[in-house]
GUDREN-649259 format. One record per residue: residue number from 1; residue in three letters; x negated, y negated, z negated of N, C-alpha, C in turn. Coordinates in steps of 0.05 Angstrom, whole numbers. Example, Ala and Ser with C-alpha at 12.3 -4.5 7.8 and 13.67 -1.06 7.14 Angstrom:
[1, "ala", [-264, 114, -156], [-246, 90, -156], [-264, 66, -156]] [2, "ser", [-257, 45, -142], [-273, 21, -143], [-258, -1, -157]] 
This chain:
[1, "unk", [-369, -488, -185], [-345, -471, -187], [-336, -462, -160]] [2, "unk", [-329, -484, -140], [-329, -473, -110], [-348, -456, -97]] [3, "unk", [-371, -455, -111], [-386, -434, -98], [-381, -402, -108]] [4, "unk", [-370, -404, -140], [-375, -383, -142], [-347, -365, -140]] [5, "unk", [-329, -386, -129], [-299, -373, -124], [-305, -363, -96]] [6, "unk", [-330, -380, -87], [-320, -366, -55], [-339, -339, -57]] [7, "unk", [-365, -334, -63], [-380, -313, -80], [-372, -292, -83]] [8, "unk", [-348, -289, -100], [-327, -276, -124], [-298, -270, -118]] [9, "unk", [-287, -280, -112], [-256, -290, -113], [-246, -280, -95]] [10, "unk", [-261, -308, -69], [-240, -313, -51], [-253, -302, -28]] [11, "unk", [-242, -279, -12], [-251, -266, 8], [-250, -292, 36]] [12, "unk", [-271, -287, 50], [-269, -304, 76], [-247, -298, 98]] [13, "unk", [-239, -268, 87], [-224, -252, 104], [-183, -267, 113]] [14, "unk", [-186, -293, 82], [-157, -287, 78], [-158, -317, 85]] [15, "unk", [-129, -318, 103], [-126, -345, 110], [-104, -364, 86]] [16, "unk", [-110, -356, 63], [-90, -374, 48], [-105, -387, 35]] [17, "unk", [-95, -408, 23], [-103, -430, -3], [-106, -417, -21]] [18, "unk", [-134, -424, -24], [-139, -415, -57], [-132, -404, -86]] [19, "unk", [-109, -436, -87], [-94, -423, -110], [-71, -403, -106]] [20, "unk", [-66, -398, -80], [-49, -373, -75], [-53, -359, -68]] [21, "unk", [-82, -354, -61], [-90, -317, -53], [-96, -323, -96]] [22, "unk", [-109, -327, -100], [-113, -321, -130], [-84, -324, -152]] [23, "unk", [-64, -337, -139], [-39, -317, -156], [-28, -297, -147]] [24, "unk", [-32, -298, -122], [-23, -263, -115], [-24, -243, -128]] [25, "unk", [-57, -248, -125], [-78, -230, -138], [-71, -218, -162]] [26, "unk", [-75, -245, -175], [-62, -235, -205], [-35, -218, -204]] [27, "unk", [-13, -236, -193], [16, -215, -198], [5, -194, -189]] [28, "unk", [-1, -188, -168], [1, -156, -155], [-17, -138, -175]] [29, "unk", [-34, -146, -188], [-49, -133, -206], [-35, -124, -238]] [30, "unk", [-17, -148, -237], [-7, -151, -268], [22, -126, -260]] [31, "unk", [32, -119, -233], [52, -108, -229], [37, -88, -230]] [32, "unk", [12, -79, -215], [12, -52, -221], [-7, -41, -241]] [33, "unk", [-17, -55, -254], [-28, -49, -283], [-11, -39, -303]] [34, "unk", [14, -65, -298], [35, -56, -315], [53, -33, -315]] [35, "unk", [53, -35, -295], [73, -6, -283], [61, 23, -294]] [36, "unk", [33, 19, -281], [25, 47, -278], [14, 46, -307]] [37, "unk", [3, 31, -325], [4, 36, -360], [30, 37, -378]] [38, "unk", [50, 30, -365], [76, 34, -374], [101, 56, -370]] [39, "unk", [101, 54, -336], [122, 68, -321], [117, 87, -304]] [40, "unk", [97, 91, -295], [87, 115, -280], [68, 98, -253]] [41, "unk", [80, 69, -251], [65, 64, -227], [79, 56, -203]] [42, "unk", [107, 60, -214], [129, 65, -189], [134, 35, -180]] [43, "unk", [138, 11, -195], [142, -19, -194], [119, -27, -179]] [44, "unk", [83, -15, -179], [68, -21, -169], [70, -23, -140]] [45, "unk", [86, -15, -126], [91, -11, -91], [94, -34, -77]] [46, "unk", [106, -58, -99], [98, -85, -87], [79, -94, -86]] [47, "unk", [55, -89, -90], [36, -97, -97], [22, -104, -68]] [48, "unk", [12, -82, -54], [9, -75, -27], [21, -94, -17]] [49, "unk", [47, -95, -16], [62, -119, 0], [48, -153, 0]] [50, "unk", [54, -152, -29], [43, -179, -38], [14, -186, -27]] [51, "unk", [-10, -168, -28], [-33, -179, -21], [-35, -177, 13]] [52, "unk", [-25, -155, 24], [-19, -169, 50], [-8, -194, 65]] [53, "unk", [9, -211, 42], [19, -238, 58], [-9, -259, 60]] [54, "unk", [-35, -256, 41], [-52, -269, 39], [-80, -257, 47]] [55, "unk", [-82, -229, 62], [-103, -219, 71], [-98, -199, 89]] [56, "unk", [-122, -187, 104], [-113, -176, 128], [-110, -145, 115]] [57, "unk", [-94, -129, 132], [-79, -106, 128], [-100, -78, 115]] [58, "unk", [-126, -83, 129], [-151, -54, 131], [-162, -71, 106]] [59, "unk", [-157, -99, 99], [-192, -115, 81], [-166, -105, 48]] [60, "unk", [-136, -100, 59], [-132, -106, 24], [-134, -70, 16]] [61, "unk", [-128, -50, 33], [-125, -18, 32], [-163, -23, 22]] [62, "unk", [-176, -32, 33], [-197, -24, 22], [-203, -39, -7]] [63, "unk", [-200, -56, -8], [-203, -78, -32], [-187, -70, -58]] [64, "unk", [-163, -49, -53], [-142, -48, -75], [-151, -15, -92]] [65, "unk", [-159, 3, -68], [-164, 22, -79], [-187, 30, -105]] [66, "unk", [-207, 12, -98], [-221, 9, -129], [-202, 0, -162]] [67, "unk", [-192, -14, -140], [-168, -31, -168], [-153, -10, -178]] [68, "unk", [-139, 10, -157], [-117, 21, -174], [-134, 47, -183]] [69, "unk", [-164, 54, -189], [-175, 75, -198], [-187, 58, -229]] [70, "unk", [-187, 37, -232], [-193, 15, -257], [-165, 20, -269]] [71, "unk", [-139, 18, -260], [-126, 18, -266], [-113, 54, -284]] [72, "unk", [-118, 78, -266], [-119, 105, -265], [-133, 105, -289]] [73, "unk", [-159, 101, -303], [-173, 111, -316], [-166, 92, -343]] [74, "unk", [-150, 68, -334], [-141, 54, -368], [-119, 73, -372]] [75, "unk", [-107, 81, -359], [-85, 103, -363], [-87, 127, -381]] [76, "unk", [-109, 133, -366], [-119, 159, -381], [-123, 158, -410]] [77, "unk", [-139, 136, -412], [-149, 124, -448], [-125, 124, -451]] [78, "unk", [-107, 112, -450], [-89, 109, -472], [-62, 123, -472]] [79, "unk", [-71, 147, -449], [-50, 177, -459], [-63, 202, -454]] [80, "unk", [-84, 210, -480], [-117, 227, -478], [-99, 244, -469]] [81, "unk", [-80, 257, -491], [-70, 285, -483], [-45, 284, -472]] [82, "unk", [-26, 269, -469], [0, 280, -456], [-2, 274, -428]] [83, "unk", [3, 300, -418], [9, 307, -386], [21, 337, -376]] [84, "unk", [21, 331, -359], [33, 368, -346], [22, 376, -326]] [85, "unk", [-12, 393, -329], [-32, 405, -311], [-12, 413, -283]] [86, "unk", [7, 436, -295], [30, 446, -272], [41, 430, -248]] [87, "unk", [54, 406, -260], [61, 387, -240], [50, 370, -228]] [88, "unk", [22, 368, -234], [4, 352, -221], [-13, 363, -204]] [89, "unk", [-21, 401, -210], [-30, 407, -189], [-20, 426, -161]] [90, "unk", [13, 425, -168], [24, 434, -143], [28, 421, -124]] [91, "unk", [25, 394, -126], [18, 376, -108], [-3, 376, -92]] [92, "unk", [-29, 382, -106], [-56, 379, -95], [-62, 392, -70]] [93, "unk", [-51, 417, -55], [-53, 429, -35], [-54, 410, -12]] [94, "unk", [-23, 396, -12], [-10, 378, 12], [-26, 356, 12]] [95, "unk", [-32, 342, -15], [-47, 326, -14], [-70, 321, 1]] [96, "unk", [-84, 330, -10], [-115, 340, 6], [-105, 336, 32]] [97, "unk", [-92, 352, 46], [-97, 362, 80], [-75, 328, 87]] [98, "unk", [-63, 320, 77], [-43, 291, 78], [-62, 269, 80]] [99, "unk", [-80, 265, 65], [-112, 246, 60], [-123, 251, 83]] [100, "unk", [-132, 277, 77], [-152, 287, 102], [-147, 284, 128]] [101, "unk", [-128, 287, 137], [-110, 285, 160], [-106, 259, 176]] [102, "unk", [-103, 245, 157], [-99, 206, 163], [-111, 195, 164]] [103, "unk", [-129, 206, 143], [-156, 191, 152], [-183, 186, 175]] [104, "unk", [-170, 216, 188], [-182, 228, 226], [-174, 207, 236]] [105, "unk", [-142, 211, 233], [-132, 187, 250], [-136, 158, 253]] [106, "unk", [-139, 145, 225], [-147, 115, 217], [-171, 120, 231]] [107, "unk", [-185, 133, 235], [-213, 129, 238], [-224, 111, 265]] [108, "unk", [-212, 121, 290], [-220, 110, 315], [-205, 83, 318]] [109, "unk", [-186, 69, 291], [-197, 38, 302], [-213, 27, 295]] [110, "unk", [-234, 35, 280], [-262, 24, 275], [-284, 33, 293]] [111, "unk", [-280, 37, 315], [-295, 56, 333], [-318, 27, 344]] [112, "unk", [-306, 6, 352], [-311, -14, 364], [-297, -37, 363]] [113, "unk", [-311, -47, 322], [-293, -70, 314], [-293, -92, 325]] [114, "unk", [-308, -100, 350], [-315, -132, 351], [-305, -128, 380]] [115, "unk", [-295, -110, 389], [-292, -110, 425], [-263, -118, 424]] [116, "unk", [-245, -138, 443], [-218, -149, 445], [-196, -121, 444]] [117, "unk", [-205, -100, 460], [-190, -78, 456], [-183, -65, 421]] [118, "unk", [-200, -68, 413], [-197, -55, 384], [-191, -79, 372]] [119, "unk", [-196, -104, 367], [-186, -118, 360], [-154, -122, 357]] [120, "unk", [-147, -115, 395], [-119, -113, 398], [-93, -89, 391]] [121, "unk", [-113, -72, 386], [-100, -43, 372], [-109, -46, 348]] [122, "unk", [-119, -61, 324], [-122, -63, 298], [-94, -88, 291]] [123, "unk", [-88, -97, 304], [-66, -124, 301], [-40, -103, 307]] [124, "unk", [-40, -80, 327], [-16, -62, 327], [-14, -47, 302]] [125, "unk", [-42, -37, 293], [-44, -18, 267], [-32, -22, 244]] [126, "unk", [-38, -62, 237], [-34, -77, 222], [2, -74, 219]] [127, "unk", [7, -87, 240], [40, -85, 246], [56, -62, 237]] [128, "unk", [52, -29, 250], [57, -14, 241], [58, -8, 209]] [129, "unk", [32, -16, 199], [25, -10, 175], [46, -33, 158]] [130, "unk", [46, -50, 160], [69, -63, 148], [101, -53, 153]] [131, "unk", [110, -46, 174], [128, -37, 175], [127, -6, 149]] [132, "unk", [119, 11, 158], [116, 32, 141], [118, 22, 111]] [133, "unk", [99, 14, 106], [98, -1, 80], [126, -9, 70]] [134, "unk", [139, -31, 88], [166, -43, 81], [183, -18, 85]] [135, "unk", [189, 5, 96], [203, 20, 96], [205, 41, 70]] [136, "unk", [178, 45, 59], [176, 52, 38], [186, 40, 15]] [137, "unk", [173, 19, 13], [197, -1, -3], [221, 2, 8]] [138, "unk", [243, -3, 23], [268, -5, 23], [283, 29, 11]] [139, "unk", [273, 46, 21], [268, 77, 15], [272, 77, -24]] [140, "unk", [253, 66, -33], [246, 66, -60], [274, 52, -75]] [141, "unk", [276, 28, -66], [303, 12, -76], [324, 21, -74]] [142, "unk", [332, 37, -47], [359, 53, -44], [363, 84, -67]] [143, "unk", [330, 93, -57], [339, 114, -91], [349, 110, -119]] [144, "unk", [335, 81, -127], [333, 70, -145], [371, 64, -158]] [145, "unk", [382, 54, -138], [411, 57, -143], [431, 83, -129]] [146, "unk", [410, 96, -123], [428, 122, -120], [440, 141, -136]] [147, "unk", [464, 155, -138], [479, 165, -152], [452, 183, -177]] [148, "unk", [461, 177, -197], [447, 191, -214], [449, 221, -222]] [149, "unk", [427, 235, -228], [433, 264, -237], [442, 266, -265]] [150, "unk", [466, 295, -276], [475, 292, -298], [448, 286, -314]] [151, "unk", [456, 287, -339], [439, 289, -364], [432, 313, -370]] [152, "unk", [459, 334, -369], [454, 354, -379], [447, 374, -361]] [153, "unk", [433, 362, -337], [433, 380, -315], [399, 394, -325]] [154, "unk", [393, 412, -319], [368, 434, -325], [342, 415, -312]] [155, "unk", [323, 422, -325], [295, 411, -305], [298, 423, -282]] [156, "unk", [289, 409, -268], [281, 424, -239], [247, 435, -230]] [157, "unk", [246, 455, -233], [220, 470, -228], [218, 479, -200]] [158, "unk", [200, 455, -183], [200, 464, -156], [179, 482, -158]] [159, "unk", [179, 511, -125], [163, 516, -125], [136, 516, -106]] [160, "unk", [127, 527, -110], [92, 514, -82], [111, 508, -56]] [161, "unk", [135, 517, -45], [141, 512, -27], [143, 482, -17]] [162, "unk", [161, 475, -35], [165, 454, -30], [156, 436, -35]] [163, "unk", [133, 446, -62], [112, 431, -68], [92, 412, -43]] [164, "unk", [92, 432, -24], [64, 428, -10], [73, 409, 3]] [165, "unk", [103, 404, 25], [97, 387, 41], [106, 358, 26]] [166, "unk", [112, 361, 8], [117, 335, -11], [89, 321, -18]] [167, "unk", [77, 336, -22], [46, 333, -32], [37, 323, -2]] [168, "unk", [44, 332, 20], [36, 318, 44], [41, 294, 48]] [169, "unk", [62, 287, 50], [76, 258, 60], [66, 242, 33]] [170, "unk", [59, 247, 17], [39, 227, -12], [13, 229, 9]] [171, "unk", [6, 251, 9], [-25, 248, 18], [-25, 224, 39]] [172, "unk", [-3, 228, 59], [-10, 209, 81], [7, 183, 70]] [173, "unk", [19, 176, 65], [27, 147, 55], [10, 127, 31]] [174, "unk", [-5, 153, 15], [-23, 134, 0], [-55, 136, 15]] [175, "unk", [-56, 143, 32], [-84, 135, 52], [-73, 115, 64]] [176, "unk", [-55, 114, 80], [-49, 89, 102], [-36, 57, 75]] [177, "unk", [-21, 64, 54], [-19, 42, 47], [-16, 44, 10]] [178, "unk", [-34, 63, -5], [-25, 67, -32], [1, 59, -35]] [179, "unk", [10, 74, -27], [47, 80, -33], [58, 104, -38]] [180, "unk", [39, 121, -44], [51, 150, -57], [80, 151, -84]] [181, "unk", [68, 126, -97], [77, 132, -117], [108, 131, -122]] [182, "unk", [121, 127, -98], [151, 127, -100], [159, 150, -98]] [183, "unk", [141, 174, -83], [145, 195, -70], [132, 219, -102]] [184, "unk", [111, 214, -111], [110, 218, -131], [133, 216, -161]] [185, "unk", [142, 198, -158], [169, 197, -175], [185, 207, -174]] [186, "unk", [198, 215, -149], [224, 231, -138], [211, 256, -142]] [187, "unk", [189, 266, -148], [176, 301, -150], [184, 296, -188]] [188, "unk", [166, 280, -203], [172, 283, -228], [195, 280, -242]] [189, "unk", [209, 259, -227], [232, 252, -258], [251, 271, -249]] [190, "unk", [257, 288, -228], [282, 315, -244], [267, 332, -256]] [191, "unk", [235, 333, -260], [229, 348, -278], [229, 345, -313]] [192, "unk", [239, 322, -316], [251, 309, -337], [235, 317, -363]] [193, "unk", [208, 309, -350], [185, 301, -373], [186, 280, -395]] [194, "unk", [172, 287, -419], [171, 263, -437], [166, 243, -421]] [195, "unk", [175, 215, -437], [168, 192, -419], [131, 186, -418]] [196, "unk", [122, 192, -436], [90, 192, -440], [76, 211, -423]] [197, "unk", [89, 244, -431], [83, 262, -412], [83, 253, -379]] [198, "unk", [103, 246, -375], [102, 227, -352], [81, 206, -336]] [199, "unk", [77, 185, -356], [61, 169, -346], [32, 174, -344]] [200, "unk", [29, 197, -363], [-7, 212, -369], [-8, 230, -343]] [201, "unk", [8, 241, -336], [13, 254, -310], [7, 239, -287]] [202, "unk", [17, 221, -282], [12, 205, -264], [-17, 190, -261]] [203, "unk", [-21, 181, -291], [-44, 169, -279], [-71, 192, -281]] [204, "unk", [-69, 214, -286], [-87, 227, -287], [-91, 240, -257]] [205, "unk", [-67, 240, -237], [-53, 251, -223], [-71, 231, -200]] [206, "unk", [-64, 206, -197], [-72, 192, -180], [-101, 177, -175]] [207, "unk", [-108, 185, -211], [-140, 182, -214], [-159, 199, -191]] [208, "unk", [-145, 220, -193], [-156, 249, -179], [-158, 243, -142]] [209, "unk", [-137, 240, -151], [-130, 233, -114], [-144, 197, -106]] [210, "unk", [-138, 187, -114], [-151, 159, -112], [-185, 158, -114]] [211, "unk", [-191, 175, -122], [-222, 183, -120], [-223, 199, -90]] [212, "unk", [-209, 215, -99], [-216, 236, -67], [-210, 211, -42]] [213, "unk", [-199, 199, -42], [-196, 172, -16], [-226, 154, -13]] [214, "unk", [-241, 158, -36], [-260, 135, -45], [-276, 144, -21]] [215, "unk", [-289, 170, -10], [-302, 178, 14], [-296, 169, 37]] [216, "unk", [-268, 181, 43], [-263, 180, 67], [-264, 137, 72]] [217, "unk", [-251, 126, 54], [-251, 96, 76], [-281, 89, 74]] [218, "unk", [-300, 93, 51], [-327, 94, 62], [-332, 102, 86]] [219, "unk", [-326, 121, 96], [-336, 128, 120], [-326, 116, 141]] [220, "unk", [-302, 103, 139], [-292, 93, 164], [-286, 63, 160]] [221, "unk", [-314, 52, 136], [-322, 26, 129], [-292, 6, 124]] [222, "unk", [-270, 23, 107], [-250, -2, 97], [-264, -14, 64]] [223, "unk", [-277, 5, 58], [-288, 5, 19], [-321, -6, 40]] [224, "unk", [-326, -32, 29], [-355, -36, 37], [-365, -62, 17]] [225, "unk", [-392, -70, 11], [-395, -89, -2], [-381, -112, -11]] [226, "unk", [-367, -123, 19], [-353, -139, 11], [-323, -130, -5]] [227, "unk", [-300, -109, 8], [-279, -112, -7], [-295, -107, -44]] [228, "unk", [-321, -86, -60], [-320, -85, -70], [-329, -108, -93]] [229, "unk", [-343, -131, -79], [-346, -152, -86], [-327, -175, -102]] [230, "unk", [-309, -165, -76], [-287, -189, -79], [-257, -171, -109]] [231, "unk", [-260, -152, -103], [-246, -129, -117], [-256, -126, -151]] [232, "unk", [-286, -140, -158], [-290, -135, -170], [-275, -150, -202]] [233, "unk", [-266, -175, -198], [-261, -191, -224], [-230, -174, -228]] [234, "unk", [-209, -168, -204], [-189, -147, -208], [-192, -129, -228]] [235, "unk", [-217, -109, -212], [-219, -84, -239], [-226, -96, -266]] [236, "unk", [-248, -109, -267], [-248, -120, -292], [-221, -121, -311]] [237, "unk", [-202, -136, -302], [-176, -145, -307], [-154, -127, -310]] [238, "unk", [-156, -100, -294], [-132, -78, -295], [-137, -76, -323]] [239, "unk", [-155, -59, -341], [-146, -46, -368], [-126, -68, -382]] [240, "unk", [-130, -96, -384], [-114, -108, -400], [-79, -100, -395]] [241, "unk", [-79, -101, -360], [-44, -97, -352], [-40, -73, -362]] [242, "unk", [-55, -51, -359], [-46, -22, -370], [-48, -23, -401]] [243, "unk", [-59, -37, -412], [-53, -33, -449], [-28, -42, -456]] [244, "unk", [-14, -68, -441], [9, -87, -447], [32, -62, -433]] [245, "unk", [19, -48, -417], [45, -28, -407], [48, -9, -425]] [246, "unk", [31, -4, -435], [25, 28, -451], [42, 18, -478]] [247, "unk", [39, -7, -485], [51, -28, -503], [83, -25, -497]] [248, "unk", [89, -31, -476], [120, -28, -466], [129, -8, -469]] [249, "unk", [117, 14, -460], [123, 40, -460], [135, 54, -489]] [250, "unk", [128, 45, -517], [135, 48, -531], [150, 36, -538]] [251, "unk", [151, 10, -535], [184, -6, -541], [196, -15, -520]] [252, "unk", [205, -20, -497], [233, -23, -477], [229, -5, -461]] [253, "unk", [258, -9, -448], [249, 5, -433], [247, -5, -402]] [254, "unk", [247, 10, -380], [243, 1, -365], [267, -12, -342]] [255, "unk", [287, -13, -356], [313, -9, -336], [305, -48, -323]] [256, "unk", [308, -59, -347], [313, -93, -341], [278, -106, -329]] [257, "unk", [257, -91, -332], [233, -99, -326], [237, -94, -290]] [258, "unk", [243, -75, -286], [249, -58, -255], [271, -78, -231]] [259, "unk", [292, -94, -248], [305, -100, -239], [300, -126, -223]] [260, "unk", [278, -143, -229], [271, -155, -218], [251, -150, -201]] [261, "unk", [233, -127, -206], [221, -128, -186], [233, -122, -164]] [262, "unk", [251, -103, -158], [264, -91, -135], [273, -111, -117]] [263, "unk", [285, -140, -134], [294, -158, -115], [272, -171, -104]] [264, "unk", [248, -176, -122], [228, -183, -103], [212, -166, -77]] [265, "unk", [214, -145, -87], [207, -117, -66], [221, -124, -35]] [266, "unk", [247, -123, -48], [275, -132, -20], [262, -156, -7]] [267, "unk", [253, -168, -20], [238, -205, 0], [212, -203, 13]] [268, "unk", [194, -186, 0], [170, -180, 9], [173, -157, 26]] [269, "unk", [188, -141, 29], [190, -122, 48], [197, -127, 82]] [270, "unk", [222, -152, 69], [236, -166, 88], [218, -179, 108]] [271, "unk", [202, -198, 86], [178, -219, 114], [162, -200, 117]] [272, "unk", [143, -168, 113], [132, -152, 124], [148, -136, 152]] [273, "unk", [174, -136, 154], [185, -126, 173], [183, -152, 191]] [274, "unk", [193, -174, 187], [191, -201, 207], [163, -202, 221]] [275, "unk", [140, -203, 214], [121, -191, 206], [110, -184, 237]] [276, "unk", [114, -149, 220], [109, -126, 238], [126, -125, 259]] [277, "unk", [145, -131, 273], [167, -139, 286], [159, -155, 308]] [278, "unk", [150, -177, 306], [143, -202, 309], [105, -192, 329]] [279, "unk", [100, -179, 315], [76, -165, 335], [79, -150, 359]] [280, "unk", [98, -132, 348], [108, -102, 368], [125, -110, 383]] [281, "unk", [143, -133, 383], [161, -136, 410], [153, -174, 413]] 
């Protein structure tokens, strides 16, 4: 059994105990399975957080992105037809060049992984990248109780303008840490889609884009044998979280599911800033 957890499971990469890199695992999976088969995906932002307290910063961005495309495509099954082509591809412009763009940049700390210099600017990268991360989370929680829009107020139909650089700042936040999806939410919900229309949108949305990433960290070796090894009993495991969401989705809603995550978001964000903090000064 110890052989085949270390095999399978348990990356060499992560300095935690066993049975707590493998509950992580699970929660962060069960959050964004659930989310993104239920809610659009938006609760999933902890997720990122969570597997960084038990693995290093480049091994989980590469390890998670197979996951949340297992996760994208249980989505799809179980909302064939509701979505909105429109709002999913005025995004795509900023996107692209947002991916593309970050991913130049990520690129030269793998230039020379084993030399003390890059070593020592991958431990800054790391830091940064947690900060960001936690800022996105805190970002996400403050909208979350921010003054609400009427009811009776009109959809809002943005246009390519503002489309594009929105679509940017996704492109670059879900290359550096799959965290688009908060930024993605604030584009959809004043467009005050069905709740289904919604979530088929999204995951059809991030299927697209979560593929187009699958190249680029190949190339700059974050996606390699091992994260997809260790990644693998995860995907296995997403369709179940996204059926139990897709499940929710039709009966609660999401107000009391949300509320706890956010406070956990606030604690994991918190020791990611201590963290990243704690490096840089």
């Amino acid at each position: 059994m110890n052989a085949f957890l270390q095999a399978w499971i348990l990356p060499p990469e992560s300095p935690a105990e066993p049975w707590v890199y493998i509950t992580t695992a699970v929660v962060a999976l069960a959050l964004t399975a659930v989310s993104k088969g239920g809610f659009g995906g938006g609760v999933g932002i902890v997720s990122v957080p969570l597997m960084l307290q038990v693995a290093p910063a480049h091994f989980v961005v590469g390890l998670w992105l197979p996951v949340l495309i297992s996760c994208d495509l249980a989505t799809i099954h179980h909302y064939p037809k509701q979505w909105s082509p429109r709002a999913a591809f005025q995004l795509a412009p900023g996107m692209l060049l947002g991916i593309a763009g970050t991913t130049v940049l990520l690129s030269w700390v793998v230039t020379n992984p084993d030399s003390p210099e890059t070593k020592a600017t991958q431990a800054l990268h790391e830091a940064w990248l947690k900060l960001g991360i936690a800022a996105v989370g805190f970002v996400f929680v403050a909208l979350r109780w921010a003054p609400q829009a009427k009811e009776d107020a009109e959809p809002w139909k943005p246009n390519w303008l503002v489309s594009f650089p929105i679509g940017f700042v996704a492109g670059v936040t879900t290359t550096v840490a799959h965290a688009a999806g908060t930024i993605i939410t604030m584009f959809l919900l004043p467009q005050k889609l069905d709740k289904r229309v919604f979530v088929g949108t999204t995951g059809r949305y991030f299927f697209a884009f979560n593929s187009l990433k699958v190249p680029f960290m190949l190339a700059i070796g974050w996606i390699n044998i091992d994260t997809l090894k260790y990644g693998l009993w995860l995907m296995l495991l997403a369709p179940l979280g996204v059926g139990f969401g897709s499940w929710l989705n039709h009966r609660l809603s999401a107000a009391r599911f949300t509320q706890w995550i956010f406070i956990f978001l606030v604690l994991a964000c918190g020791k990611l800033v201590y963290d990243g903090v704690r490096v840089i000064w």
